[in-house]
N, C-alpha and C positions, 0 to 999 in steps of 0.2 A: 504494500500500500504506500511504503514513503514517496515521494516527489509527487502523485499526482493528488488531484483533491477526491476525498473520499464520496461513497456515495450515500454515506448516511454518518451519523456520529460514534465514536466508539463509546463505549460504557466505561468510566473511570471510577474509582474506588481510591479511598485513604482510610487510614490505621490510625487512631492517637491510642498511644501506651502512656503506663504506668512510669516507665523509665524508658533508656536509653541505649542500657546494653543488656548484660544478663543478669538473668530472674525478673524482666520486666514483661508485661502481658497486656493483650488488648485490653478497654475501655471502652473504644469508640470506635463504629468503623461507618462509614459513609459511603455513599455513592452517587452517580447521577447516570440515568439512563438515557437512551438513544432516543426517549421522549421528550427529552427534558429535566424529566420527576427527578426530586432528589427525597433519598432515604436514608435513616441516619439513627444509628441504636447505639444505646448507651449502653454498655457490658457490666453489670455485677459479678466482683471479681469471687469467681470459685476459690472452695478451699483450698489453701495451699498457695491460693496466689497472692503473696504478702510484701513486694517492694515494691517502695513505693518512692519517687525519686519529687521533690518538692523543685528542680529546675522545670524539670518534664510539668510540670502541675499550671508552674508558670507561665511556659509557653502554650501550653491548651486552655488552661484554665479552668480543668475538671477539676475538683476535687475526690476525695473519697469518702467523702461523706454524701456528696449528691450521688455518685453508683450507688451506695449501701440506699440512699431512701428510692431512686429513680431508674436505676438499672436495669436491665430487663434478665433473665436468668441467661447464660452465657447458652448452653443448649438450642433456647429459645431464637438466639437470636442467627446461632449457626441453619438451622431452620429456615427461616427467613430469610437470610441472604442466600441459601438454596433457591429458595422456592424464584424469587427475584430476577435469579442469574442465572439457572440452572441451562447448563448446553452453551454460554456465552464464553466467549474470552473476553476480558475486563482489564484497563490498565490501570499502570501507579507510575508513579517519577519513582517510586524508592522501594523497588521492587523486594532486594534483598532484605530491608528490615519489614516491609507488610506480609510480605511471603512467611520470614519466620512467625508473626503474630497469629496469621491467620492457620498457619499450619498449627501451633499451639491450641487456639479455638478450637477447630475440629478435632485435631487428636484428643484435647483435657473431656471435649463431650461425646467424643466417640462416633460422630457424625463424620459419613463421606461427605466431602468438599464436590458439588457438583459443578463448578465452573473454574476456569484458567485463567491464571492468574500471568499477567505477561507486561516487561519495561514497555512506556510510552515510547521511552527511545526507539522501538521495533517499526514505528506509523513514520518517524522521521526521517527525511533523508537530510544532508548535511549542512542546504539553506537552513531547510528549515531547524532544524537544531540550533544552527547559529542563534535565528533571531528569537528562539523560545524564552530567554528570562528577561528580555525585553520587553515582550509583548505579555507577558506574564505579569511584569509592576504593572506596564500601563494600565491592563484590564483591572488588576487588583486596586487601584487609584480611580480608574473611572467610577466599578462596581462598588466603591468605600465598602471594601471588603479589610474588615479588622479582625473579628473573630478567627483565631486557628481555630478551626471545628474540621471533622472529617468532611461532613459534607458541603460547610462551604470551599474547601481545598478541595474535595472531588470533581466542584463546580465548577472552581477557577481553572484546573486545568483543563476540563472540555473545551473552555471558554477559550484559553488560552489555545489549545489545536484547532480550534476552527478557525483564530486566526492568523495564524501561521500557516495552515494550508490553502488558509481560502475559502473555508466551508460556509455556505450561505446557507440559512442567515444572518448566521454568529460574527463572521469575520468584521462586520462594521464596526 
């Protein structure tokens, strides 16, 4: 798909964890789909999953006390980003840290992963690569996109490939 413009939007997905390296676990996982829709579940962290990095807190600005009252049960929510995605391949910018969280997810609740999980870099070819964290502030500036949330980073980068390829609507 890289160099030409697509002929519909990819479905992109983000992760916000606990922390930043190990013993840290999803939270939040987000996405926007080839409609538009964006979905976005908050993860109550199972037992055993107990670090908890207060930089990580900063930059998302979850707490754990809002998983403990708002969460939804971690099972629950691997569930539903089945049901969601199920047969799709889905991207990330940060493939390597969402992959490990998400493979955690499914493995801690015992649920097959029904959809591929694959780097955004894979849609790009080397323009457009170039111009992606460019076009990445702009959109996040234009959109007064402030909140790190999964789904509004799911957002921005669909927003952000459609205008790097050209993808109409989005690209204006």
């Amino acid at each position: 798909m890289a160099g030409a413009a697509p002929l519909a939007l990819p479905v992109f997905l983000d992760v916000e964890a606990s922390g930043f390296g190990g013993g840290s676990y999803p939270i939040e996982v987000g996405c926007v789909l080839d409609d538009l829709s964006t979905h976005c579940f908050l993860i109550r962290p199972m037992q055993g999953w107990t670090h908890w990095d207060r930089s990580a807190e900063s930059v998302h600005g979850i707490s754990r006390a809002l998983l403990e009252e708002r969460g939804r049960d971690a099972r629950e929510v691997a569930h539903q980003l089945n049901d969601l995605l199920a047969g799709r391949t889905v991207y990330t910018d940060a493939w390597g840290q969402d992959m490990s969280w998400l493979g955690l997810l499914y493995e801690e609740t015992g649920v097959l992963q029904r959809f591929r999980l694959n780097s955004l870099r894979e849609l790009l070819d080397e323009v457009q690569a170039a111009r992606w964290h460019e076009a990445k502030a702009s959109i996040q500036a234009s959109l007064q996109l402030v909140r790190h949330r999964a789904s509004t980073d799911a957002r921005l980068l669909q927003a952000t490939f459609a205008r790097v390829t050209g993808f109409e609507p989005l690209a204006a």
